[in-house]
C-alpha positions in Angstrom: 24.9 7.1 1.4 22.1 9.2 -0.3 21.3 10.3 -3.5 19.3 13.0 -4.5 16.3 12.1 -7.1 13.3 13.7 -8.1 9.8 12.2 -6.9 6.4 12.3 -8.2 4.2 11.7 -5.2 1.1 10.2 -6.1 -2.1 8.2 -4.8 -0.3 4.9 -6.1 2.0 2.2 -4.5 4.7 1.4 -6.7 6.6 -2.1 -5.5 9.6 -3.3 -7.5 8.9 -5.6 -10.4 5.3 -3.6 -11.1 4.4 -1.6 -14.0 2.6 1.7 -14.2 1.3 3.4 -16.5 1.2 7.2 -16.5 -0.1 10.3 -18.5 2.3 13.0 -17.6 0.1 16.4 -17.6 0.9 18.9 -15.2 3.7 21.5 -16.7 6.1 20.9 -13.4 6.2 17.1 -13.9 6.6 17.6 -17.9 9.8 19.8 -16.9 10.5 16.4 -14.7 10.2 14.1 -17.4 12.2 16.0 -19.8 15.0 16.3 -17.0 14.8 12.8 -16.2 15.0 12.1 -20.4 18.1 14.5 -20.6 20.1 13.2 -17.9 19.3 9.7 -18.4 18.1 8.9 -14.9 14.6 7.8 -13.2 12.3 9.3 -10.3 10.8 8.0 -7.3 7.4 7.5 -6.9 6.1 8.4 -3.3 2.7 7.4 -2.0 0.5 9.8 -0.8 -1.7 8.5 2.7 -4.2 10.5 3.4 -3.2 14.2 2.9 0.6 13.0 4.0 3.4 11.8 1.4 4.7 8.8 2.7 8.5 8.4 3.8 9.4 5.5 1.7 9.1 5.1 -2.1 10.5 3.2 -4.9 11.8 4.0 -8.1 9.6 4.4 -11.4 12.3 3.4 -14.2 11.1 4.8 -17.6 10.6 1.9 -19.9 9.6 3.7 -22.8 7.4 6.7 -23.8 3.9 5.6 -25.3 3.0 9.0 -26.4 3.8 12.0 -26.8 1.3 15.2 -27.1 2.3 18.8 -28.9 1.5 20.3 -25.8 4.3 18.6 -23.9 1.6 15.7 -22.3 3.2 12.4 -21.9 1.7 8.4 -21.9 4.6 6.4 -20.1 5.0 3.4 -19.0 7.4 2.9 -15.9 8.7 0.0 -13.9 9.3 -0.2 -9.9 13.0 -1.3 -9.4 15.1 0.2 -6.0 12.7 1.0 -2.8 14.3 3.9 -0.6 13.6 6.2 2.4 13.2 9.9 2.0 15.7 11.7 4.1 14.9 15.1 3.1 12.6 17.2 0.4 13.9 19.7 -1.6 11.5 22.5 -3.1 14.2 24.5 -5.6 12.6 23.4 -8.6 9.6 23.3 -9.9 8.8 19.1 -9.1 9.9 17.9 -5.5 13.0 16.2 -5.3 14.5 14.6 -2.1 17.9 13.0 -0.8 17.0 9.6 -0.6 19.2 6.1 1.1 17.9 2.8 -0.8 17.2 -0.4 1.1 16.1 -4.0 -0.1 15.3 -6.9 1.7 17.5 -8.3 4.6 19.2 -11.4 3.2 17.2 -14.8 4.0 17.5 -16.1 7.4 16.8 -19.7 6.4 13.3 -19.6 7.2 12.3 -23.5 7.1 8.6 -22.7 5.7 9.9 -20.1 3.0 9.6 -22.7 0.3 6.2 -24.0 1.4 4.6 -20.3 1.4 6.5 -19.7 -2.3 5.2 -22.7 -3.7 1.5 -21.6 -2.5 2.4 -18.6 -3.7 2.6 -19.8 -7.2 -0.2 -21.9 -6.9 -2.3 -19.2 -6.2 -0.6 -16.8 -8.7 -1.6 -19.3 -11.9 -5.3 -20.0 -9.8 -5.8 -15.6 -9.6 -4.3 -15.5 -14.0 -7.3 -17.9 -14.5 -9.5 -15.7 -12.5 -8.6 -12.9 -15.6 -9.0 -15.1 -18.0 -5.0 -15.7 -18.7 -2.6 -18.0 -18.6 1.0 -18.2 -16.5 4.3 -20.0 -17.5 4.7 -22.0 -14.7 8.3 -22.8 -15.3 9.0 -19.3 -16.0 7.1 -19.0 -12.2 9.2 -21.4 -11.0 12.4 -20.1 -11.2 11.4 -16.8 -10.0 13.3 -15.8 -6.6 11.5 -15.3 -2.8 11.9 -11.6 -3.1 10.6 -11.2 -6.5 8.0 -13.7 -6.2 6.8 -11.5 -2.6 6.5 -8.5 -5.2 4.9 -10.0 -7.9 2.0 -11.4 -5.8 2.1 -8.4 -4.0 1.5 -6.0 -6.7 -1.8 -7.6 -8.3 -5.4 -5.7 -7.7 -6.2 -8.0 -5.0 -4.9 -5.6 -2.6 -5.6 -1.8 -1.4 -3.7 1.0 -1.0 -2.2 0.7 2.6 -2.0 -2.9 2.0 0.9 -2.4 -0.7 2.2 0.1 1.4 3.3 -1.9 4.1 4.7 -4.7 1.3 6.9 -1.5 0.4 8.1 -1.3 3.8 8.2 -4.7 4.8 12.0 -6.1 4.8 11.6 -9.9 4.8 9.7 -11.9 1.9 8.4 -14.5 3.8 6.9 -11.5 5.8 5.1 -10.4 2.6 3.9 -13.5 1.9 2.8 -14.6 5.0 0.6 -11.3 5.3 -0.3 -11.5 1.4 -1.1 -15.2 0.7 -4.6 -15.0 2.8 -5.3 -12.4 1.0 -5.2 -12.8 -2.1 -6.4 -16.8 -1.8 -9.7 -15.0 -0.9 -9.7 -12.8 -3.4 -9.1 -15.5 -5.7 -12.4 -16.9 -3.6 -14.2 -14.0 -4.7 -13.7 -13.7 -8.0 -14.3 -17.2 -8.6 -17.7 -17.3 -6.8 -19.0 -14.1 -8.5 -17.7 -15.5 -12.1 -19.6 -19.3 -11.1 -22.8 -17.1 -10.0 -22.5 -14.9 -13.7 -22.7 -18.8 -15.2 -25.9 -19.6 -13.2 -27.7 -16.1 -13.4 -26.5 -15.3 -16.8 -27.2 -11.6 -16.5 -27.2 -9.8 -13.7 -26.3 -6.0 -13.1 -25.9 -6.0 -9.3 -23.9 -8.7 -9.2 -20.8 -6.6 -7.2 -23.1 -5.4 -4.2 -23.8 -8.8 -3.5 -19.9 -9.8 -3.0 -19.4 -6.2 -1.2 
């Protein structure tokens, strides 16, 4: 079954369970958000590879509006919930919409090693929150869910653009943590070795090109 929705394709992957932030400038999306605000629904955000908009997305829920400008500019902050497959575009208005069928995660097959990869996955969730100089509730971690848990890792800075983009696509958790955990547990390498060599140098300007 589709649904037709309108989608803001941008130069961003949205996952579920991720916030984003946006200013809301150009006229056609400020006739979006107004639409969206009057008819009490959300839009899909689409990633754009390359010069091509990708064929799977996931839905920006508006969680509340920041700010508001008199000239109809928006500050927004949205939330990545439902992950779907563009069918078709539509062009009749003035912002892209497209019929769109939602998908999620194929239910878990049992996978003997799922809890050992989420337990890492926390580990290294509280290790990368030191890395930025915060903390996590690790009982709040702990009763997060495989799928969510996937998301959550899978959304931090650690990784690039087509990186998250195949987490969009990906339909098994263990998958995305599989492909993710290496990742970011060198990332978390990184940060920690650059923030250890700040300590030792004290100052030092180049300090990125040396990690690069």
């Amino acid at each position: 079954m589709t649904e037709i929705i309108p989608i803001f394709p941008l130069n961003v992957v949205l996952l579920p369970r991720m916030p984003l932030p946006l200013h809301i400038f150009e006229d056609r999306y400020k006739q979006m958000l107004a639409d969206c605000e009057a008819d009490g629904i959300s839009f899909g955000v689409v990633p754009v590879l390359g010069s091509r908009m990708s064929g799977a997305g996931c839905i920006a829920e508006i969680e509340r509006v920041i700010q508001r400008y008199e000239d109809g500019r928006a500050d927004i902050l949205t939330f990545g919930t439902q992950r779907f497959i563009v069918a078709r575009v539509h062009r009749d208005k003035e912002y892209l919409e497209a019929e769109v069928e939602y998908y999620r995660d194929a239910e878990p097959d049992g996978d003997p090693e799922a809890e050992r990869l989420a337990a890492h996955a926390r580990e290294l969730l509280v290790q990368f929150a030191e890395t930025q100089g915060q903390s996590v509730d690790e009982k709040v971690l702990a009763r997060i869910g495989l799928e969510d848990l996937s998301f959550l890792l899978s959304s931090t800075e650690v990784f690039n653009h087509r990186e998250k983009h195949a987490f969009l696509q990906m339909r098994s958790p263990t998958d995305r943590l599989r492909r993710a955990l290496p990742i970011l547990a060198h990332g978390i390498q990184k940060r920690n070795s650059r923030r250890n060599l700040k300590r030792f140098l004290g100052k030092a300007e180049d300090l990125d090109n040396l990690f690069n």
